[in-house]
N, CA and C atoms as an extended XYZ file, in Angstrom:
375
Properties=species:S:1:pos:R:3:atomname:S:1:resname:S:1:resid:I:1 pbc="F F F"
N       -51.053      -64.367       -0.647 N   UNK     1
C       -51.240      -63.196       -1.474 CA  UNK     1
C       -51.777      -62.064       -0.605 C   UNK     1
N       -51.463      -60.702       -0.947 N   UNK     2
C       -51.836      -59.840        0.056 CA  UNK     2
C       -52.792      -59.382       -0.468 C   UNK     2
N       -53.896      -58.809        0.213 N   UNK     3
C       -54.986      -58.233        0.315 CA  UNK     3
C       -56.473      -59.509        0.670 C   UNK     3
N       -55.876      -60.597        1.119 N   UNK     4
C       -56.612      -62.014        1.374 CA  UNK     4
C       -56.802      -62.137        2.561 C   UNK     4
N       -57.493      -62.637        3.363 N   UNK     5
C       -58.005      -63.012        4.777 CA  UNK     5
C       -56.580      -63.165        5.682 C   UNK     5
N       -55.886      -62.751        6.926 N   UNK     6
C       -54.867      -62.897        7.296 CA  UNK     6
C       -53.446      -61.946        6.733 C   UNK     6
N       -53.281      -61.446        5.460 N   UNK     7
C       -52.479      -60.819        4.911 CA  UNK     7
C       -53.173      -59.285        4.497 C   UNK     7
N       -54.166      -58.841        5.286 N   UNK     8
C       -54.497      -57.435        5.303 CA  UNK     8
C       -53.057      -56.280        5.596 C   UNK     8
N       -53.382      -55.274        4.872 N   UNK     9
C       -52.434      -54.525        4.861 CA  UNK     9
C       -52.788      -53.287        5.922 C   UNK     9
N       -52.238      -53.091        6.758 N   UNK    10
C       -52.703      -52.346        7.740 CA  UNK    10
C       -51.025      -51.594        8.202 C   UNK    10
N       -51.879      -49.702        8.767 N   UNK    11
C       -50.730      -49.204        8.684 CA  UNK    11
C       -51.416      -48.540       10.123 C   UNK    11
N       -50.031      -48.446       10.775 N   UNK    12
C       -50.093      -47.358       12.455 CA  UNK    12
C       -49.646      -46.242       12.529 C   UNK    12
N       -49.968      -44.960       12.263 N   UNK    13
C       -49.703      -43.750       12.721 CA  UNK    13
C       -49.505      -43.507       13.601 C   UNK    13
N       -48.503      -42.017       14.075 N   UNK    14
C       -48.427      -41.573       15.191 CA  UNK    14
C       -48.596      -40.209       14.536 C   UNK    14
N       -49.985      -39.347       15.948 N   UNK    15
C       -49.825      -37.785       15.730 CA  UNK    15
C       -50.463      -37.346       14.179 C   UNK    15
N       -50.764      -36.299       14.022 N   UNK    16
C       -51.851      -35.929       12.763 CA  UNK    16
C       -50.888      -35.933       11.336 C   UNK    16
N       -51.938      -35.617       10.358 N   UNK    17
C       -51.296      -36.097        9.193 CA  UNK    17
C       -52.368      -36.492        8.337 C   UNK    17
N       -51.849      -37.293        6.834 N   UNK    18
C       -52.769      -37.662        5.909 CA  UNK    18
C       -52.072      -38.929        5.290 C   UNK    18
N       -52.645      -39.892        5.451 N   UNK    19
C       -52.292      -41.100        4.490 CA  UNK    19
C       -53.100      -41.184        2.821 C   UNK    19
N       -52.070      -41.286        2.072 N   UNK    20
C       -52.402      -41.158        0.519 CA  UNK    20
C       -52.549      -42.432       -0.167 C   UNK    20
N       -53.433      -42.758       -0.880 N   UNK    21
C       -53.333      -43.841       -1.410 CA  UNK    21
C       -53.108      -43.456       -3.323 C   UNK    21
N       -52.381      -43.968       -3.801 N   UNK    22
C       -52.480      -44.369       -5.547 CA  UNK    22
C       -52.990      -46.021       -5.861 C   UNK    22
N       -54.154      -45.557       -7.218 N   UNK    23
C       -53.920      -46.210       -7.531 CA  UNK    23
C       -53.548      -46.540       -9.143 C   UNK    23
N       -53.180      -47.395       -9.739 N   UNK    24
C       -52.819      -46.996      -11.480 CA  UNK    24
C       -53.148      -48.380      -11.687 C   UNK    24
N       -52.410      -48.479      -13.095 N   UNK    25
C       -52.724      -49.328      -13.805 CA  UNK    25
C       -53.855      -50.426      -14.221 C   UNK    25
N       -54.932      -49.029      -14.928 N   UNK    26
C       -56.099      -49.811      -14.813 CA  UNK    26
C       -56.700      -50.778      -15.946 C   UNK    26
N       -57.374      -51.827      -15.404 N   UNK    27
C       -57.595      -52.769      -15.767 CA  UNK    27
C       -58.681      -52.332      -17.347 C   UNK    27
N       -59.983      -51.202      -16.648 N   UNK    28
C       -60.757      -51.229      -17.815 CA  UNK    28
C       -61.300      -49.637      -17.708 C   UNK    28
N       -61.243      -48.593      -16.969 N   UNK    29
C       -60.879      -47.287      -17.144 CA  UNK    29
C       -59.874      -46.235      -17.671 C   UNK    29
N       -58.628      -46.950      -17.491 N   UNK    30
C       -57.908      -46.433      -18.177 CA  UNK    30
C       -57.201      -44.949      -17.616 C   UNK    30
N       -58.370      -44.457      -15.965 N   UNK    31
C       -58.072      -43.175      -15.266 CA  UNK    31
C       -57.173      -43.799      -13.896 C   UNK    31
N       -56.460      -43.287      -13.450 N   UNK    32
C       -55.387      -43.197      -12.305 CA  UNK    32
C       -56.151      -42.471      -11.274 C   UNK    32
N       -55.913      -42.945      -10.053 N   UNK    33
C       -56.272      -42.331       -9.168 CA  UNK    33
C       -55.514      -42.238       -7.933 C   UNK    33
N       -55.256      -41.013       -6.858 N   UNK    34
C       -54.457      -40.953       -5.899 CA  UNK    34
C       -55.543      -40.204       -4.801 C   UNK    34
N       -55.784      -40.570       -3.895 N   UNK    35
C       -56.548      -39.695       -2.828 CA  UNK    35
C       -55.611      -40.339       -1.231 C   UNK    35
N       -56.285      -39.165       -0.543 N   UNK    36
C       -56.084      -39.098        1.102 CA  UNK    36
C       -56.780      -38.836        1.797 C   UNK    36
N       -56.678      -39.632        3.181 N   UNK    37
C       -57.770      -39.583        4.246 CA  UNK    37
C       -56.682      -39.005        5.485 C   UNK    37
N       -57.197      -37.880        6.269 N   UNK    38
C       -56.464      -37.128        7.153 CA  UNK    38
C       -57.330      -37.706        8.467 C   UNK    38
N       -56.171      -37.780        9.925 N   UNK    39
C       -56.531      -37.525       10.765 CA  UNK    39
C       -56.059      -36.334       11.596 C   UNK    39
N       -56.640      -36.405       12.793 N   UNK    40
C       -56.312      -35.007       13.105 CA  UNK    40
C       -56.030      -35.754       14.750 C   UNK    40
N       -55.623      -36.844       15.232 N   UNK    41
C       -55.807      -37.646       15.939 CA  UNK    41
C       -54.289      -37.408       16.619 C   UNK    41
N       -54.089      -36.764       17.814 N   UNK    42
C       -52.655      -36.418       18.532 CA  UNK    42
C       -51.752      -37.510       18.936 C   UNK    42
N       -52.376      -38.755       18.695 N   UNK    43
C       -51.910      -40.347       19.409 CA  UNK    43
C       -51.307      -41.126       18.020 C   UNK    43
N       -52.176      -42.589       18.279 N   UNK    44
C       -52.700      -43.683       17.450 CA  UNK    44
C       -53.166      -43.919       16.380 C   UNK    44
N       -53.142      -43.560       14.999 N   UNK    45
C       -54.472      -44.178       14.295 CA  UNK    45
C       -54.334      -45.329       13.625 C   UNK    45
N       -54.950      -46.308       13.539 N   UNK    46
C       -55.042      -47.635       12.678 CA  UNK    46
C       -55.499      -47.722       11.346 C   UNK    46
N       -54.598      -47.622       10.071 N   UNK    47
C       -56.037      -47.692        8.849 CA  UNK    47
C       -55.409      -49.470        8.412 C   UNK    47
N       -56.559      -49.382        7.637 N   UNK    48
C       -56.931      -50.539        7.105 CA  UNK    48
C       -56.378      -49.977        5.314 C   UNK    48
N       -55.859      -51.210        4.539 N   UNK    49
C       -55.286      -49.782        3.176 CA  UNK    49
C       -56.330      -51.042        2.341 C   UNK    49
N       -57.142      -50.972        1.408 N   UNK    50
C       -57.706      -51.876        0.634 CA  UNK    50
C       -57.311      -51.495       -1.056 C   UNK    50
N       -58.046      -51.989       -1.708 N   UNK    51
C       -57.999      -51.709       -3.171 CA  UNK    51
C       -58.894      -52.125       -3.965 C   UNK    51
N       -59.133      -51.419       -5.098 N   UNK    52
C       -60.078      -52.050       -5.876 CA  UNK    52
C       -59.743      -52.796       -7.192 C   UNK    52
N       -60.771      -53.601       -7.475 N   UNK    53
C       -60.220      -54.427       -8.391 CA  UNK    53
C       -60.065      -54.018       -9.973 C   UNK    53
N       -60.020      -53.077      -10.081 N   UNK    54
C       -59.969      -52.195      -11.706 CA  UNK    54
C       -58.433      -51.574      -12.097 C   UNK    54
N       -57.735      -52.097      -10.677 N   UNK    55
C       -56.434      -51.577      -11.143 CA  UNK    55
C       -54.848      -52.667      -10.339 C   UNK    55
N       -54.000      -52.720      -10.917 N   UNK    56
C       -53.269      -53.453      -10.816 CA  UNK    56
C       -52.093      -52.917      -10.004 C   UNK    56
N       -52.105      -51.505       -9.491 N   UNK    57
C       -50.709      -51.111       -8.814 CA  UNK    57
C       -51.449      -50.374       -7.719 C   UNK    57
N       -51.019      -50.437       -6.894 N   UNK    58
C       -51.331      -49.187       -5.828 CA  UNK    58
C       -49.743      -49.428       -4.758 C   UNK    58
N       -49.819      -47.750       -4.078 N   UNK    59
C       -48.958      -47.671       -3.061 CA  UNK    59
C       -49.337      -46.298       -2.487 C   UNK    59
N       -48.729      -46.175       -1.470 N   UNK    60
C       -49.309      -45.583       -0.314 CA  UNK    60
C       -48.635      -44.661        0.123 C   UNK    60
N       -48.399      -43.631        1.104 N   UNK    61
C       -47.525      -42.919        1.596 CA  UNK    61
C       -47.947      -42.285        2.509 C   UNK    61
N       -47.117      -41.769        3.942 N   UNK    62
C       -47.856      -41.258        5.324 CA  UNK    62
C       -47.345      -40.100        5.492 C   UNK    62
N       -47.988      -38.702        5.323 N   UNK    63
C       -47.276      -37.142        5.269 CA  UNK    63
C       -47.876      -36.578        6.816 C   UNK    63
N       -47.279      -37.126        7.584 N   UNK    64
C       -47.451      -36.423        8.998 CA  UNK    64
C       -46.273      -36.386        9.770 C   UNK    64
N       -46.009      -35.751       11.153 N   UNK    65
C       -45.384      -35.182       12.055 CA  UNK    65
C       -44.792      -36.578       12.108 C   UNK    65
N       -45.856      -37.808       12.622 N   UNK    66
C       -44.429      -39.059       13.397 CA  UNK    66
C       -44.389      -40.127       12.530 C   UNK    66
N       -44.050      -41.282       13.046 N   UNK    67
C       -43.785      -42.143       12.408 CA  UNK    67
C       -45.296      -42.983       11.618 C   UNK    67
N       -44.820      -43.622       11.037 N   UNK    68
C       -45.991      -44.972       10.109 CA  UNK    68
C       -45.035      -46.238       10.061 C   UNK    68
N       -46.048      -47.321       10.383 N   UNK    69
C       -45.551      -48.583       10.437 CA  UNK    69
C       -46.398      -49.690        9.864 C   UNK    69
N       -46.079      -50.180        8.831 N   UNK    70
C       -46.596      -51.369        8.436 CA  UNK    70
C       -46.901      -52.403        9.503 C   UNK    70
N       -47.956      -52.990        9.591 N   UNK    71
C       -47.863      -53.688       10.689 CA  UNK    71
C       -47.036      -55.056        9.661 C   UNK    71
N       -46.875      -56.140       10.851 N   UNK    72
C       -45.647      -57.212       10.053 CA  UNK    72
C       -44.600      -56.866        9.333 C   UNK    72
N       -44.578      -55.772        9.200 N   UNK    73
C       -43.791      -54.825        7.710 CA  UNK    73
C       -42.671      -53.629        8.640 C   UNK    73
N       -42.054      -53.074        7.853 N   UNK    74
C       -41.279      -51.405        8.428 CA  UNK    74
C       -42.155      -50.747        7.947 C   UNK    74
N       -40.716      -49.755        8.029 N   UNK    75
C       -41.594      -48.317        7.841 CA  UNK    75
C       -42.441      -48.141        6.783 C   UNK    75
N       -43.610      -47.307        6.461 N   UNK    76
C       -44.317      -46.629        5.665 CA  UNK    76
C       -43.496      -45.606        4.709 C   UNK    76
N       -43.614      -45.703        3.828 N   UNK    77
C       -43.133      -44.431        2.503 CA  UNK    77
C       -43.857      -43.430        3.181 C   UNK    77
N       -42.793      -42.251        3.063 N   UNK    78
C       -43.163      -40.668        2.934 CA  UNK    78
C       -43.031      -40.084        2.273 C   UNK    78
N       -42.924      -40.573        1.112 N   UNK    79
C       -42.939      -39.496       -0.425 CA  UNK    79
C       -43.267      -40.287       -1.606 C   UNK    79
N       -43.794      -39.798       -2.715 N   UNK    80
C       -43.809      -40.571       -3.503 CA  UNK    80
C       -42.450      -41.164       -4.452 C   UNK    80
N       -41.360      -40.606       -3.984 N   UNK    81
C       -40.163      -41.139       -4.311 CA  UNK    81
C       -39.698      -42.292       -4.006 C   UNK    81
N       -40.694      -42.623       -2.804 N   UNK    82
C       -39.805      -43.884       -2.205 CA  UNK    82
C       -41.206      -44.409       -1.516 C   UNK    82
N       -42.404      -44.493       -2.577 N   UNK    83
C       -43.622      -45.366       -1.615 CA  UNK    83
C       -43.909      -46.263       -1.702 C   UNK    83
N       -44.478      -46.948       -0.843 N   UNK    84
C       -45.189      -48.391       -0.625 CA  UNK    84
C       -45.660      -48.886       -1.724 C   UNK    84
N       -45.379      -49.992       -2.348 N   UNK    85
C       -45.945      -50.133       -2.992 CA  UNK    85
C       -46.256      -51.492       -3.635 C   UNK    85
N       -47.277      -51.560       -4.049 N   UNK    86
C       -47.408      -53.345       -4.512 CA  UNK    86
C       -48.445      -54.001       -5.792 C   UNK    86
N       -47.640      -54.243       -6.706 N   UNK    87
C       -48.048      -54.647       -7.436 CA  UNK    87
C       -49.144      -55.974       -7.572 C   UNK    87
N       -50.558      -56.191       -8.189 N   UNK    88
C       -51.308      -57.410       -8.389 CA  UNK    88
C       -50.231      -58.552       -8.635 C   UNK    88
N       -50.482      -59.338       -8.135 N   UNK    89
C       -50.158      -60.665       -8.056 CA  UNK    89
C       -48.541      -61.098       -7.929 C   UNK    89
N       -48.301      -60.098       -6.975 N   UNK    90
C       -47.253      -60.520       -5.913 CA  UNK    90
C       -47.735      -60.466       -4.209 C   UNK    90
N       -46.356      -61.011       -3.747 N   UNK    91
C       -46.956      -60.629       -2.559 CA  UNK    91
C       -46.121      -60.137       -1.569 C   UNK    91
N       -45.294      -58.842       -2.410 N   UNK    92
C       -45.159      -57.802       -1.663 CA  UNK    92
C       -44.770      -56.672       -1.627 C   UNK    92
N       -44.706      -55.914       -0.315 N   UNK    93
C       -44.468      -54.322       -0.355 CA  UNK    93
C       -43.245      -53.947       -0.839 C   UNK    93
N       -43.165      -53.089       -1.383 N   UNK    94
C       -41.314      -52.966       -1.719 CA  UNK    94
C       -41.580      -50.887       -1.849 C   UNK    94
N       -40.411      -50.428       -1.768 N   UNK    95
C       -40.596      -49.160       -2.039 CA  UNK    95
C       -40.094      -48.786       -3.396 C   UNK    95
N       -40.863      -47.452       -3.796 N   UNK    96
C       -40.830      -47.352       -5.630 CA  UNK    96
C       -40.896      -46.291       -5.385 C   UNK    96
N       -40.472      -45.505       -6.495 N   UNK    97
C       -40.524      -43.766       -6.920 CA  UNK    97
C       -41.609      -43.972       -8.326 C   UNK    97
N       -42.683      -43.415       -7.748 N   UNK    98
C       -43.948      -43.018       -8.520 CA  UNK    98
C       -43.852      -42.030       -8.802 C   UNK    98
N       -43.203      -40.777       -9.072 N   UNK    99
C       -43.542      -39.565       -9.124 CA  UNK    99
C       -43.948      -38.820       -9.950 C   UNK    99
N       -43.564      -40.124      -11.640 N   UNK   100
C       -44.517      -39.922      -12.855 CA  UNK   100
C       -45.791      -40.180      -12.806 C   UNK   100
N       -45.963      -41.196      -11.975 N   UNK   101
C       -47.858      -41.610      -11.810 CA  UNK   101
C       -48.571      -40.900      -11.269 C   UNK   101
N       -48.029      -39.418      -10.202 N   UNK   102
C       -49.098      -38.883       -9.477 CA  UNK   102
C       -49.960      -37.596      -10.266 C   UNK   102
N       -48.980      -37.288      -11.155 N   UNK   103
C       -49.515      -36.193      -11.933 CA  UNK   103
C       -50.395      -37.254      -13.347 C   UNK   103
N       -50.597      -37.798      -13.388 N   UNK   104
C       -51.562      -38.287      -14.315 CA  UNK   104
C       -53.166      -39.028      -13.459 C   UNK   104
N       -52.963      -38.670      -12.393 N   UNK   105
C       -53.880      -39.216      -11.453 CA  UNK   105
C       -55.040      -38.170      -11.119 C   UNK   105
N       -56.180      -38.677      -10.748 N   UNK   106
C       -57.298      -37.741      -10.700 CA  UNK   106
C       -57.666      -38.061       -8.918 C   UNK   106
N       -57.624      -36.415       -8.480 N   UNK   107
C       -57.959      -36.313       -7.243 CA  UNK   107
C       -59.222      -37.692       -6.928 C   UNK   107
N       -58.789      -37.815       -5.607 N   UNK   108
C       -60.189      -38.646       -4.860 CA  UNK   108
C       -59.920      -38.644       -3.607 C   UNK   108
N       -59.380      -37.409       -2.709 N   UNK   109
C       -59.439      -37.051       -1.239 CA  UNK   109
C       -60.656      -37.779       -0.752 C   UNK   109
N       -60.403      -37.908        0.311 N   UNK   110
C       -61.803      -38.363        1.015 CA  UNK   110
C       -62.704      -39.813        0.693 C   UNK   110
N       -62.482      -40.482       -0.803 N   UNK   111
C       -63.197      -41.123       -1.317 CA  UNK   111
C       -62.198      -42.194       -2.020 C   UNK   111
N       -61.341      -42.299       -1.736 N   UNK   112
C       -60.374      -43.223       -1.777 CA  UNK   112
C       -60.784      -44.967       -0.445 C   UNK   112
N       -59.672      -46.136       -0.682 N   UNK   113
C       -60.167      -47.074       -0.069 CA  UNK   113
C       -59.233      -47.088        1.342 C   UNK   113
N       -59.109      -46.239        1.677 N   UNK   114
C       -58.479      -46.026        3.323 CA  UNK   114
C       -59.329      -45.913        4.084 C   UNK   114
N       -58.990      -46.807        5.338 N   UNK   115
C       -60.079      -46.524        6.161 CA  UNK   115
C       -59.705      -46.382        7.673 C   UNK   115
N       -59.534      -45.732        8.237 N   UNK   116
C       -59.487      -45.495        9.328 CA  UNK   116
C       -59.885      -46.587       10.547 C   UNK   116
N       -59.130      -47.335       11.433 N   UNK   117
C       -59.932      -48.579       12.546 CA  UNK   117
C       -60.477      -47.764       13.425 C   UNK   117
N       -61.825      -47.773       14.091 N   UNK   118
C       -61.852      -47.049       14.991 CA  UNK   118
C       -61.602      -47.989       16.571 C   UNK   118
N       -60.687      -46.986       17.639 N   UNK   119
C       -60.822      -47.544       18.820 CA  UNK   119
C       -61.328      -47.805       19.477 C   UNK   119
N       -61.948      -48.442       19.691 N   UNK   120
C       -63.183      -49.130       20.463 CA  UNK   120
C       -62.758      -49.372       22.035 C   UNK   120
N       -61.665      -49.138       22.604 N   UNK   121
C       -61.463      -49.776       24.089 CA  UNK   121
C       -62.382      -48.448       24.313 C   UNK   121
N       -62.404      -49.201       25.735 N   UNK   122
C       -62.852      -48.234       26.890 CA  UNK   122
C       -61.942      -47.582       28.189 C   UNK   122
N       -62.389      -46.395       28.041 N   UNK   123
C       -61.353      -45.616       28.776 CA  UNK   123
C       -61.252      -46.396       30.285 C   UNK   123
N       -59.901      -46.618       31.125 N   UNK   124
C       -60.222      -47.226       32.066 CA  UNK   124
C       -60.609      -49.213       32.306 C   UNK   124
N       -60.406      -49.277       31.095 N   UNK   125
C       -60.921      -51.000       31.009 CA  UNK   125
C       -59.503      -51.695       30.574 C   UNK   125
């Protein structure tokens, strides 16, 4: 099952941009939510995509200059026409046109469950 020890969902950027997360179908709120975490990072970035447990759908999408790659997975959705996406209690990504779910969704830039890996090598090592 994804989002379990070993089946983390993790996505690779190239070059700046903003990864979006939705999420819907909630369990006991009843509010939708879609936010994004931007880097500004000219290379690499690693996020980590999580979720919380109050809602049953989420999917994702990468609005920058280069590519996004699922790791184990292809490409990343770039629109909500055609995003990542994965329903509770399957186990897996498939692409979907959300584009009714984003307008019923309440901003959460910044405060969404994306998280950025940070690089830890050392320059030279």
């Amino acid at each position: 099952m994804l989002f379990t020890t070993g089946n983390e969902v993790t996505v690779i950027t190239v070059g700046p941009g903003k990864l979006s997360l939705a999420s819907w179908g909630s369990i006991n709120s009843g509010q939708s939510t879609v936010g994004a975490v931007t880097t500004t990072n000219a290379f690499l970035t690693k996020w980590l995509v999580s979720f919380s447990h109050c809602y049953t759908r989420f999917a994702f999408i990468w609005e920058g200059e280069g590519q996004a790659v699922r790791t184990r997975e292809s490409q990343s959705g770039r629109s909500w026409d055609n995003a990542s996406t994965h329903h509770w209690g399957t186990n897996t990504i498939a692409g979907e046109n959300i584009t009714s779910v984003i307008p019923t969704c309440v901003n959460r830039d910044n405060m969404t469950t994306l998280y950025m890996i940070p690089d830890l090598s050392i320059d030279g090592a």
